[in-house]
N, C-alpha and C positions, 0 to 999 in steps of 0.2 A: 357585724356586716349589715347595713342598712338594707329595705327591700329592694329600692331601684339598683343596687350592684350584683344583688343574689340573682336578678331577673335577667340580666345583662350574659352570668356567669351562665346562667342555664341553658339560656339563647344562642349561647357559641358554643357551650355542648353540643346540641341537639343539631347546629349546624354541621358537625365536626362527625357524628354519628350518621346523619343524611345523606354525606358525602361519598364514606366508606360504605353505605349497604347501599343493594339494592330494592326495590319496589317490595320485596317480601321479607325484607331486614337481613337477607345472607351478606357478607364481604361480596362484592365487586369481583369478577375474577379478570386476572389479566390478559390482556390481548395476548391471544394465539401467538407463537415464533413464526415468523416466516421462514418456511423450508428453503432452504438455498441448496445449490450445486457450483461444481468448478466447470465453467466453459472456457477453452483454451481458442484466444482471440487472435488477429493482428499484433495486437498490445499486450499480450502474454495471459495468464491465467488470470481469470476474476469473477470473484464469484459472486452470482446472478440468482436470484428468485426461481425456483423451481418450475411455476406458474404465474406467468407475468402479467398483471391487470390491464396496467397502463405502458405502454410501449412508445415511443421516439424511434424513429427510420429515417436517414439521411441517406442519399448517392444511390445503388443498386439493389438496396432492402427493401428499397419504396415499390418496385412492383413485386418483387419478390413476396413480403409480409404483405400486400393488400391482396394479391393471388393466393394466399394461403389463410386470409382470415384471421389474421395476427388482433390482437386488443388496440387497435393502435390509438392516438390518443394527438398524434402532430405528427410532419412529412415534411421533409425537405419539398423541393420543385422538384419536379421530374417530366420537362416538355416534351421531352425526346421520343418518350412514350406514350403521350397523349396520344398519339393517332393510331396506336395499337391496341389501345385497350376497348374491353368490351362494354357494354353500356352500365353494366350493374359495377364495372372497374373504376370507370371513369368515374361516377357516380358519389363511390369512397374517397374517390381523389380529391375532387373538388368541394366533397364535405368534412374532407380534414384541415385544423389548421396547419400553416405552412410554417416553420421552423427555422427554416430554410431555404439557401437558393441553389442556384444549380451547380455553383462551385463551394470545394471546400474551407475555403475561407468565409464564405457568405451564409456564418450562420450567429441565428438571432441568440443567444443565450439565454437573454430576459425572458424571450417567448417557451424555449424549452422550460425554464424554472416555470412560470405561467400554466404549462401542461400536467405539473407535477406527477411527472415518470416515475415508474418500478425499472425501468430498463432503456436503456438508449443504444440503439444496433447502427452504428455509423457502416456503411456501404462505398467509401469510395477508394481509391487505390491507395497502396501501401506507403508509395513517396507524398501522395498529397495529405495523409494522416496530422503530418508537421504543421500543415494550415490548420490543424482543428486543435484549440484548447482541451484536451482529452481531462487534463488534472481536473480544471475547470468546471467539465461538464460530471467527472466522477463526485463532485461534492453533489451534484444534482441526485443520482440515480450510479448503480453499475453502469459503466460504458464496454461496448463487445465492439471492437472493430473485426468485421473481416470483406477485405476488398476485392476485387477482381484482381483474373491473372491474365492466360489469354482466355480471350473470346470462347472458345468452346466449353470454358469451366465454369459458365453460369451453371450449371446441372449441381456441380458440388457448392458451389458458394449458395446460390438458393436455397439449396438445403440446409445448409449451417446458418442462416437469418432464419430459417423458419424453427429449425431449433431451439435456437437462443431465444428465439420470441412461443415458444410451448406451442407452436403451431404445427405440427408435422402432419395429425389428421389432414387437414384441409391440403396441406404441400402433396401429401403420397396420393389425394383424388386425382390432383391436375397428372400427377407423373407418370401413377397409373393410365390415366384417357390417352397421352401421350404416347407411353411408350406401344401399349394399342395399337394405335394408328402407323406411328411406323414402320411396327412389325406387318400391316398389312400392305403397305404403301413398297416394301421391301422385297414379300413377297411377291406384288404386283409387275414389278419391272425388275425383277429379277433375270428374265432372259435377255435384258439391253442395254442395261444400265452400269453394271459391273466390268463390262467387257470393254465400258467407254475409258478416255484418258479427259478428264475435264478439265478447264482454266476456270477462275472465275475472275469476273470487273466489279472492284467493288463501289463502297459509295464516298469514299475519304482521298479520290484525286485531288488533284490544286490546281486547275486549271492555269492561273495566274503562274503557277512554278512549271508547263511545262509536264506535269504526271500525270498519271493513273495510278490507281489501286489494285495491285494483283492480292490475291490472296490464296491462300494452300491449303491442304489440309489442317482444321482444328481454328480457323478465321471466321468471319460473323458469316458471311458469308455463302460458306462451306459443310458448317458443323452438321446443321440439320440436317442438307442433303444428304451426309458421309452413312445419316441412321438408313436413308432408304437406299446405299449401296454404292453411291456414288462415289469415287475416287480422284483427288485435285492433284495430277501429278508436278514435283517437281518442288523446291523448296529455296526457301528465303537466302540470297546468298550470303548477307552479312545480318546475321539473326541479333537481334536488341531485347530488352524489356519489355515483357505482355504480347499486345499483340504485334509488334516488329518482331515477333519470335515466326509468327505463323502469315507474315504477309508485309509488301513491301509497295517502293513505291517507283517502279521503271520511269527515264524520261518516254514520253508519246511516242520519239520514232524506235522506242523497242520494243513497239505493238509484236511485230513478227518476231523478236526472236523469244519474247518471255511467251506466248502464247500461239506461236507457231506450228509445234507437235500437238497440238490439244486434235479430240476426237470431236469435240461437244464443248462449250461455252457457253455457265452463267453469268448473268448480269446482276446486279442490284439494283429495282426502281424503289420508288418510293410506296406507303402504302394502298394510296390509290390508282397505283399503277403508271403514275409518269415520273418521265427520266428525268432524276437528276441532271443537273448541269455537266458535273464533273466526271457523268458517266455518257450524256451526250455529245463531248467533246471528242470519248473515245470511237465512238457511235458513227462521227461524219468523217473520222479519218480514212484515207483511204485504203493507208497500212490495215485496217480492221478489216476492210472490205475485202481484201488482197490474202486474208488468213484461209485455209483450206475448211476451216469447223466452219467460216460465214456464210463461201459457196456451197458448201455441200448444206446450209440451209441447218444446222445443229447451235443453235445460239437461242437460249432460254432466261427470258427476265423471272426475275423470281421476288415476289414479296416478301417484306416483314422477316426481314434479312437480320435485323438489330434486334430480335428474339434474345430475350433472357432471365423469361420464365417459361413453365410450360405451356402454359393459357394460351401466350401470344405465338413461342413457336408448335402447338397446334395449327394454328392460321397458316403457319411456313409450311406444311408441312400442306396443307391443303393448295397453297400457291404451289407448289412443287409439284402436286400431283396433276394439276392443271396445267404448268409446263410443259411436262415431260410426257405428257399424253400422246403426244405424235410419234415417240420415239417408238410405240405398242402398236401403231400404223402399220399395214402390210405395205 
């Protein structure tokens, strides 16, 4: 064997040897397993990272995991929300990238892969899942869908996005201040408020078709008020899927009979306090005027109606208390 081949041969040893040690000549040890668990999703059992680094939120996770401090990493759009969030919320919002748009078919895949996720927590309802490439996005990251139902079960769905994304700490601070305030908000109009029969108007009429939005108990509406005692009598007569389970859509001349018994009547404005259209429609009818809760002067606009985390229905809960303050009036 001549010298320049023995030099050659020794040289890819010592490469070979370089490779496998480390800085003090032990073997390399192998990256840690990642701890996983089964979370039982939408899309059935799949199991997920224990503690998730890098996180993806599409549809109602998105305020849910930035309310709870989740890793997050990319976000669908979520405008709906923009006007409720707090300034350090918003803040997260607009320094995530977007992944996403505001519907379920309107998502970037290239930009998820780009993110390179440990977890992608889809948030949108159960039938619109079929818009999302699920298989697709499982070659990325575990996929967790779990979607809304009715309106009032943001409390349970919030919780299970902040699970799957290792964030509970942060989720139980918001639920804790929440449930808080309720309970003093409850105690406070305890002597006036349970004894009422309530209607509510919400924000999803159709002017154009002729309706209004009534809404019942367990409706966007409704929910929060129901913690500080309030009761929406009376119920959906032909009950549908989510929220057509908890609220319906009368044509305008049956102002008086769907809300005719009410003692008291909320409304739904927007977050800074002006009326919707499709709730000011209900607003100049005369049939509203003509209700017995309008004369006797018991009709309360209420903010931040579309609450569905705790953060923002905090803020409901403070437009309620602001409401309902007249009712404590001798």
């Amino acid at each position: 064997m001549n010298l320049r081949w023995s030099s050659c041969l020794a040289a890819v040893a010592l490469a070979l040897v370089t490779a496998g040690c480390g800085a003090t000549g032990q073997a390399a040890a192998p990256a840690p397993a990642v701890e996983t668990r089964t979370f039982t999703g939408d899309n059935g059992e799949v199991t997920i990272p224990a503690h998730p680094q890098r996180v993806v939120a599409t549809g109602y996770a998105v305020p849910a995991l930035i309310e709870a401090g989740a890793p997050l990493v990319g976000i669908s759009t979520w405008a709906r929300g923009v006007p409720m969030m707090s300034p350090d919320e918003l803040a997260t919002y607009e320094g995530l990238p977007k992944v996403a748009g505001e519907s379920a078919a309107d998502t970037d895949y290239e930009a998820i892969a780009l993110a390179k996720p440990d977890l992608i927590v889809i948030g949108v309802p159960a039938p619109l899942l079929a818009e999302v490439d699920v298989e697709r996005l499982a070659t990325l990251a575990p996929v967790v869908a779990v979607g809304p139902t009715i309106p009032s079960a943001w409390r349970e769905i919030s919780r299970r996005h902040a699970d799957a994304a290792g964030a509970l700490t942060g989720f139980d601070a918001a639920r804790s201040a929440y449930e808080a305030k309720a309970a003093e908000l409850k105690a406070k109009y305890a002597g006036v408020v349970p004894q009422l029969r309530f209607g509510h108007v919400g924000l999803y009429g159709q002017i154009t078709d002729g309706t209004f939005h009534r809404e019942f108990n367990g409706s966007w509406g409704t929910n929060v008020a129901q913690d500080v005692g309030a009761n929406y009598y009376g119920a959906v007569k032909n009950p549908g899927p989510g929220s057509r389970a908890v609220s319906e859509y009368p044509s305008i001349e049956e102002i008086g009979s769907s809300l005719g018994e009410a003692d008291a009547i909320t409304y739904s404005v927007n977050p800074d306090g002006s009326v919707p259209a499709s709730v000011q429609r209900v607003l100049d009818s005369q049939l509203w005027k003509n209700l017995p809760a309008v004369q006797a002067g018991r009709v309360f606009p209420i903010r931040y109606t579309e609450a569905a985390t705790y953060s923002v229905a905090l803020k409901t809960l403070d437009a309620i208390d602001q409401a309902f303050a007249p009712l404590r009036t001798p």
